[in-house]
Every structure is written in C-alpha cells, then in structure tokens.
N, C-alpha and C positions, 0 to 999 in steps of 0.2 A: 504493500500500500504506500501513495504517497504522502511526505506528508502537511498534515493540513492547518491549515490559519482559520480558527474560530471566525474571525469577525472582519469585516471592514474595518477601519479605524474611525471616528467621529470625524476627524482631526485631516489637514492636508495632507498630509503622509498614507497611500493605500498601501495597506500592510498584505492584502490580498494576493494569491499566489494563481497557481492555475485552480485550484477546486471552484468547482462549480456554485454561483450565487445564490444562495436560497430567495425567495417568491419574499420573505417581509425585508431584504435588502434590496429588492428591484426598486430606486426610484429613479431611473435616469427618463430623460424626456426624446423622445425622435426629433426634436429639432434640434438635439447638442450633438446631433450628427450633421448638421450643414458645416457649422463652423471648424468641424472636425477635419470636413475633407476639403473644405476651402486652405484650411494650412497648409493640410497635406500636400499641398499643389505649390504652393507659395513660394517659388525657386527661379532663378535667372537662367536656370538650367533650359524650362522652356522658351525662352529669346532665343536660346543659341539653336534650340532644334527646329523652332519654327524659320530661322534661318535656313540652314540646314534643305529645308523643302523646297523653297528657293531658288539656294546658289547648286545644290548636288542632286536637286529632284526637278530643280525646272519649272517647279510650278508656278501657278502668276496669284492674284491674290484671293480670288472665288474659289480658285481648288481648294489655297491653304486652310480659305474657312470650312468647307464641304471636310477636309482632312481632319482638320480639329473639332469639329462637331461630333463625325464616325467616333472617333478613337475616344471622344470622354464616354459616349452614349455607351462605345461598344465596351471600353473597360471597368468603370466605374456603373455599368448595369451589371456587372456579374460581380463586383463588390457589393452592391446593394442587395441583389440578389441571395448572394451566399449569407451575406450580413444577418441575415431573417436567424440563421441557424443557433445564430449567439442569443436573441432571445428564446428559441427551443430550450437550448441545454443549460442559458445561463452560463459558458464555459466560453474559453479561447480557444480561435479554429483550431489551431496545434492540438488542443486536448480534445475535440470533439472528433478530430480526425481518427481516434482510437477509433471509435466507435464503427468506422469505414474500411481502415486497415488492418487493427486488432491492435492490439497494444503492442506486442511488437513487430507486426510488420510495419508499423510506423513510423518507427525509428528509421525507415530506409528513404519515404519521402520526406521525415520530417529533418532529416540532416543532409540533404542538399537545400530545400528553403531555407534552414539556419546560414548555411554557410552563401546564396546567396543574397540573404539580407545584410550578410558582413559584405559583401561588392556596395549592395546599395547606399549602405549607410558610409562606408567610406568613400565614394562619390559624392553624396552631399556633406562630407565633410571636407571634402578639398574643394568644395563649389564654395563653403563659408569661409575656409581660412582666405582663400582668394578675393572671397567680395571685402573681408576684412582689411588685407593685403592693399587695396583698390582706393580703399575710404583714406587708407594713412598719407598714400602717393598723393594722392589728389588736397587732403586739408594741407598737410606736412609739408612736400614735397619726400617723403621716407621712401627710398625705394627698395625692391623684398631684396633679402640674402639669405643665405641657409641659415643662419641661424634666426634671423625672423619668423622664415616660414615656419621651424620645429616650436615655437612659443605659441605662433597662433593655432597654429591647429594644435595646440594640446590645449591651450584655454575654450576652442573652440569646442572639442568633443569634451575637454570637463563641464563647461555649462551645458552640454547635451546629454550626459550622463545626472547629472543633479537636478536637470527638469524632469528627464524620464523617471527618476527614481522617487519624484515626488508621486506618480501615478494618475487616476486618470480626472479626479477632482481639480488638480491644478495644470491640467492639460486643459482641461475644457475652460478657465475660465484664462489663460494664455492664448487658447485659437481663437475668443471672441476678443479678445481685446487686437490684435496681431490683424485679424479678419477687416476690423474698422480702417487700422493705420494703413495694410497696405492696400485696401479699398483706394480710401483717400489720394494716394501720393501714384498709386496706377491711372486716377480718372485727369490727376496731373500730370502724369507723362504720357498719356495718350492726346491730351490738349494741345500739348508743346508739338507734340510728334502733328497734327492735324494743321497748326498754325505753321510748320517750319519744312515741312516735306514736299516734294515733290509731287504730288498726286495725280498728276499725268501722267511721269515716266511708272509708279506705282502701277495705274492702271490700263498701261500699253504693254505691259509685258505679255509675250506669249503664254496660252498653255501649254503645260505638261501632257504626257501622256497620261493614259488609265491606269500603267502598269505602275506608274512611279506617285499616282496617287493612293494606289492599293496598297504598296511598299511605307509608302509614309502614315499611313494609318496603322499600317502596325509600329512602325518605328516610337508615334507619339502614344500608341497605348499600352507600350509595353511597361512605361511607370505606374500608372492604375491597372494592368493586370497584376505588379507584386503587390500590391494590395489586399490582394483577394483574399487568401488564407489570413491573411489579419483583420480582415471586418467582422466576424464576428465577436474579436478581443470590444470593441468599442460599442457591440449593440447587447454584452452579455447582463448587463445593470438594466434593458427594458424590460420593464411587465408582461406577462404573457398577452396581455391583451392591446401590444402595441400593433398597429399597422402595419401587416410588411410590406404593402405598398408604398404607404411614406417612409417607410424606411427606405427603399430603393429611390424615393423620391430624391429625399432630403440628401441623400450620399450622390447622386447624379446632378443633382442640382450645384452644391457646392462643390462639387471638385470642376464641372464646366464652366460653371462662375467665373475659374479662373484659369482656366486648362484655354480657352478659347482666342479668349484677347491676348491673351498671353504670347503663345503661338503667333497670332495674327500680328502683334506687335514688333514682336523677331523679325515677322517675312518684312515686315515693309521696313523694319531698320538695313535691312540684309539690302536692300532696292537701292540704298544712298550708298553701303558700306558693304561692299560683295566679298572682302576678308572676313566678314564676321564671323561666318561657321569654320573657318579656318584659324580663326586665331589662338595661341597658343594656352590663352587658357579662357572661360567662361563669360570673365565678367566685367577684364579692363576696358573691352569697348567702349563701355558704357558710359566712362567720363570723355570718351573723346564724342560720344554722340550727342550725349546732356549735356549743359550749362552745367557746372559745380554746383551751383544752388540747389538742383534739382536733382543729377545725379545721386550726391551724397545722404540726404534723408531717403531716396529712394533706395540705395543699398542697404543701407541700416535695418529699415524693414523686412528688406529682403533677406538677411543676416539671421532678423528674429524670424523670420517665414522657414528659412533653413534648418534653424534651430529646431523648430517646432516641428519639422518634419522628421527629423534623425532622433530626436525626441519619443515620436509617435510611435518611428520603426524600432528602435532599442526597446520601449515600452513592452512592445508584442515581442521583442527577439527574447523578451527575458522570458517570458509564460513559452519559448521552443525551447529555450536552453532546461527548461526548469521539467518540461514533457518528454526530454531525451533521456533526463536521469537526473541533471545536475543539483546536486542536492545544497542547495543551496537558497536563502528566499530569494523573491522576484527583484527586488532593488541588485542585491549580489549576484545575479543570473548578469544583470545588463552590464556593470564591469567586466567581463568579459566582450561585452561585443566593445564596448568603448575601449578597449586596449587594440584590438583590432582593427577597431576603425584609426586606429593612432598608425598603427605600426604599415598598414596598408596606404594609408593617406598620404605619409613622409614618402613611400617607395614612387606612388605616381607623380607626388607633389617635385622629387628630388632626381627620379630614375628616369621614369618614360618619356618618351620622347613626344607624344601627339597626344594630350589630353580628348580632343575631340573623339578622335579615332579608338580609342580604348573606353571611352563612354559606350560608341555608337555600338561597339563589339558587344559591351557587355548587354547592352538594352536585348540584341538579338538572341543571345543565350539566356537572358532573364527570363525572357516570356515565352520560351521552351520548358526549362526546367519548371517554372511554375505554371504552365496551363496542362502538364500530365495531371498534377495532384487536383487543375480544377473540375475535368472531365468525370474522375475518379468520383469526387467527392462530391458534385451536382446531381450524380445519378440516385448515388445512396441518398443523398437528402429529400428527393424527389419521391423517392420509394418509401420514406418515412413518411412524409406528408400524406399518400396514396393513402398508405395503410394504417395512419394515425399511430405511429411507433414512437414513445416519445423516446429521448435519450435518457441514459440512466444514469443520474450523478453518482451514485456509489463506487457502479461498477467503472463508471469514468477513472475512478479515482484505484480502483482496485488492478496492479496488473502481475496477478498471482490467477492460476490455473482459476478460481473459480470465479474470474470475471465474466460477467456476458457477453464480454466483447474479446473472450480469449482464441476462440474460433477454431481453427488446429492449432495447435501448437504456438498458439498466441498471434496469428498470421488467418489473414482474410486470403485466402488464396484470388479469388476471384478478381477482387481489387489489387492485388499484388501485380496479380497478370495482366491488367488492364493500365496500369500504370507504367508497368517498364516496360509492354510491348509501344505505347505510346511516347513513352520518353526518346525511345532509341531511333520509331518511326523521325521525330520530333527534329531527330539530332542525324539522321541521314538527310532532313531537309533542308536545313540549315548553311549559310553561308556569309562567313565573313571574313575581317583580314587576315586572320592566320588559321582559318578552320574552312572546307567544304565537304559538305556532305556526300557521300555517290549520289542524294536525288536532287541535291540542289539545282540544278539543270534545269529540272521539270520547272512545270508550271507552277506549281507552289514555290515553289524554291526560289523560281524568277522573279514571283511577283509578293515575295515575302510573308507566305500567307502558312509559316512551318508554325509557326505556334497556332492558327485556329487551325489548322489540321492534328495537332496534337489534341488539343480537344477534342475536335470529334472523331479522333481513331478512340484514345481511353475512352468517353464516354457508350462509342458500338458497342465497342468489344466489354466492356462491363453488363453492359445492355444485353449482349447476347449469352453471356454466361448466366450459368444457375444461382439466382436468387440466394444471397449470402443467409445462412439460417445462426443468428447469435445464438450462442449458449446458453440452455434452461431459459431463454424468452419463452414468454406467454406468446400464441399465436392471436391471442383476443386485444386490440387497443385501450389502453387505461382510458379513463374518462378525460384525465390530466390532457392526454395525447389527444383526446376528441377534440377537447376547445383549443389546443395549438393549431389543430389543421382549419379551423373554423376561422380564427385570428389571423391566418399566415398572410 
C-alpha cells in the first residue's frame, strides 16, 4: 500500500499526495480551471512557433489562425476531455492510470511521461532564464556569461520549485492574478504591433500549402497534448456533480484564450523580422521589436506566465514521481524534477548548439510518447462511463496482489498491448533532425500527422481486444458510479 496523507491542509501549503480526495474535501469550482490553462499557455515560447509557421511553413496569416484555432481545439479538447476523469476518481491521471494498466504495468507508460515532462519543464526553464537574461540586457545594458546564465536559471527553477511545492490553492490564486497582468500588457503589445506594422506586406503574403498547415497543427498542439495525462491532477478537488462539459469548456477556452493570439502575434512579428524563428534563443527578439517600455513589463509577465507553467508541470510530475514508487511526499517528489530541470537547462543553455531546432525535435517526440498513453486511456475511461464503473480509491491506493486493479500479475495485458504496439507504430512515423522513422515517408509521416495516428492505432487495437475484467469487481454499477455517468 501506498502511503497516505489524512487531510488537505486548511492552510497554503497542500500536504496532499497522490491518494484519492474524499467527496467532503471536493470544493474546487470548474471555473478555477480557465485561469489554470490560461497560465499554462503563458510563454514567449508561442511567438517563436507561431513564427516558425511563417518563415519554415510558409504560411501567410488566415492559415496561421485556421492552425492555431485546430491545434488548441484539437489539444486542449482531449485535456478537457480526459480532465472529467479526475472528478471520477478524485485522483491524479498518473494514479488513475493504475486502474487502465494495473499497477504495474504502469510503471512502463508512466516512466516515459515522467521523464518527458523532465524535457518539458527544462525547456521552459531555459525559455525563463532567457527572458530573464533579456530584461537585464535591455534595463542594465548586462550582457549573459556563463556564469550568469548558471545563477538565473537556478533562481529560476528554485522559484519554480517553491510555487509548485506550495500546491494547488496557491496555484490557482497565482494563475488568476498572472491571467489579468498578462491579459493586460498582451492587449498592449498587440496595439503597438496594429499601430507600427506593416499590414499590407502582412497581408500579401502567399499561402502555404495543406501539407504544411496539417504539419503545423500538430507542431503547435503538441504542448497541450503533454497536458493530457495531467488534467485530471487539476479537476480531482470537483464534486461529482460538476459538469464535464464545462469542464472541457473552461480548459478549451483558457488555454485558446491565449494559444491563438499568441501564435498569431509571432507570425506577423516573423513578416517584419524573418530571423525570428531562427534566432539563437526565444526571447531577445523581443527588445529589438518593442520599445523598452513595452518590451520589458511584457517579459516580466511572461517570466511569471513561465513560472506558472513549470510550476503547474513539477506540480503533477510530483503525484508521477510519487505513483512510480518514490517514496517520498508530493513537495519532495518535485525536487527531483527541479534538479533536473537545473542540470538539463545548463547543458542546452551552455552545450547545444540550435535552441530552436532541439525544441522543435522535442515537441515531435512529445506528442508520440504521450498520445500512446492517451488512446490507451480514453478507451478504458469511455468503457467506464458505458458501464457506470466507478474507480476505486482503495484499490487505487493498494498495489499488493489483492488490488482490483492487479489484473495478471499486476499488468493489464490488453492495455499493455495497445500501448506499445502504438508507441512503436508512433515512433516508425516519426521524423526529425536526428531521428527517421522507416514510415516517415508515408503520408502521415509527410504530413506530421504520427502522433494522431498513435492514437488511433492504441485506441483500435485496445478496442478490439477482450474487455479488461478487474479483479473480484462486481459486474453490477454502484449507484456512486450511476450518478458519475449521469454528471459526466
């Protein structure tokens, strides 16, 4: 058994681990999920990709919005989507995922998610030390050296380790205040951008083709696809009788809020300044494109939008760290990925040579490795909904032979097979600067479409195998399970 923390804490500090929330601790509201994934988005990271579509895809500025429209709808609908499950179980995706793999066949998807949210989170930690880096040049004249760079990003991921470890009470009331300011300072640098632009040569640019708009929908959804497996961490404090439709609402709404303009802002900066997506790291363009006045409160924000976002993901990495074994509580789980994200940041920040290009790399392996586990896990949650199966917090919790979720030998075969026939499908499709798949060639592979075909291979092939039967389950629905499917 794992083990367990009695209580939430009254207090700022959630002392709360991966065990499942008991029904008189459910009081979170579905609207403290807009401002959640409005953070989550909150990154300079999208300027440079909505560039990106641009200057490497060609596209002119109607594609760029039809692209960023797709990819928040398409990614952040299967976050909202999944998100429903964390009011089911009251649990973190990582821990509900027992319940689909067995307890331990899940250690096998759930330690490559761990370790590609260590890629994520130290990407947006050298996206912060950089805008940080940015702000000094420009008030100061200070420009970066190595020993610079090693101070900011360790201040950087230690204020990102001391947010996340506060948990999810001083998270939500940091994404709504963060939500306002860079509201604010974006409706003024889309102003400046509107009064100082070009907007003819903007809007003379050719189109792209279909292939490099289908490419670039996945490109910008592959950040809200890593999202997926952690939506439930942020929707497991609702009531059963929350909405899942405003749930999917409220998570698509604020993450496009800021996924779109955002994007959109890039391409047409990209129109004046065609180095952009080339440039050596994220975010100094920015003072050569804004006025100082403007640039620099708008990186500041951007800094805390950062924050809040490596925040968010160390948060949920601790409830994976903590569902692998590590026996250690959820605050102590997230030191680890914050030394990680330290030691990983310094090697890009110091080592590699093309920021841009080892981003774009990794986005393409991101939304591989994570859309086997979402195929996987959409199907079972689907077949639980059908059948009014609720989850069982005990057995969540139990991963000794007489859990219900021990299955053979503590492995879901079915889901097993449906995940790594799909992962490897996934990763023959695949192609980027130092990797090609044999099927990258094909048509999916062309037109970058390996991670939804990773889905819907796990999802068949789950689909067509024999109905996973949990251990000593009742075949009859609890009543508990009636009104989840009724609410869903």
């Amino acid at each position: 058994m794992d083990n367990v923390v009695p209580a939430e804490s009254d207090g700022a500090i959630e002392t709360r681990g991966i065990e499942p929330v008991p029904d008189h601790e459910r009081h979170g509201r579905v609207r403290e999920l807009f401002p959640t994934w409005v953070a989550a988005n909150i990154s300079v990271l999208l300027l440079t990709m909505g560039a990106a579509l641009v200057v490497f895809n060609q596209l002119n500025f109607w594609q760029v919005l039809i692209v960023a429209g797709c990819a928040a709808l398409a990614s952040f609908g299967m976050v909202g989507v999944l998100s429903v499950s964390g009011k089911w179980g009251g649990a973190p995706g990582a821990m509900l995922s027992r319940a689909t793999f067995g307890v331990r066949g899940n250690l096998f998807p759930g330690a490559i998610l761990w370790v590609a949210r260590f890629g994520w989170e130290t990407i947006n930690a050298v996206t912060g030390a950089y805008a940080v880096l940015t702000v000094l040049d420009l008030l100061f004249g200070i420009k970066s050296n190595t020993a610079l760079i090693v101070v900011t990003l360790f201040l950087f991921v230690a204020s990102t380790f001391l947010v996340s470890g506060m948990g999810r009470k001083a998270l939500n009331v940091c994404n709504k205040w963060s939500t306002y300011l860079f509201g604010v300072f974006s409706v003024l640098v889309l102003g400046y951008l509107i009064v100082h632009m070009d907007w003819n040569e903007v809007f003379s640019k050719p189109a792209g083709t279909t292939a490099m708009m289908i490419t670039g929908i996945g490109t910008i959804a592959a950040g809200g696809i890593s999202w997926v497996p952690t939506g439930p961490d942020f929707a497991r404090y609702l009531p059963h009788k929350a909405s899942g439709k405003k749930i999917v609402g409220a998570t698509v709404s604020g993450a496009g809020l800021v996924m779109v303009p955002m994007v959109l802002m890039g391409a047409v900066m990209a129109v004046a300044t065609p180095d952009l997506a080339k440039a050596p790291d994220p975010v100094s363009f920015l003072g050569d494109i804004l006025p100082t006045w403007l640039a620099v409160p708008y990186l500041v924000t951007a800094i805390v939008g950062m924050l809040l976002i490596n925040s968010l993901s160390m948060y949920s990495a601790g409830f994976t760290a903590q569902t692998m074994g590590v026996k250690l509580p959820r605050a102590m789980a997230v030191s680890i990925n914050a030394v990680i994200s330290l030691v990983g940041g310094l090697l890009l920040m110091l080592v590699a040579k093309s920021f841009l290009s080892s981003f774009i790399t990794f986005l393409i392996l991101l939304a591989v490795s994570f859309s086997a586990w979402i195929g996987v896990y959409a199907v079972d949650m689907a077949r639980r909904r059908v059948r009014a199966v609720r989850y069982d917090a005990e057995a969540l919790m139990d991963t000794g032979r007489t859990s219900r979720y021990w299955y053979a030998g503590g492995f879901c075969w079915q889901a097993m097979t449906a995940w790594a026939v799909a992962l490897i499908a996934g990763a023959c499709f695949t192609k980027c600067d130092w990797f090609a798949g044999p099927l990258s060639g094909t048509f999916i592979g062309e037109y970058g479409l390996g991670w939804a075909a990773t889905i819907a291979i796990a999802a068949l092939v789950m689909l067509l195998l024999p109905t996973p039967r949990e251990s000593g389950a009742s075949s009859a629905p609890s009543t508990e399970a009636a009104r989840e499917k009724v609410t869903a």
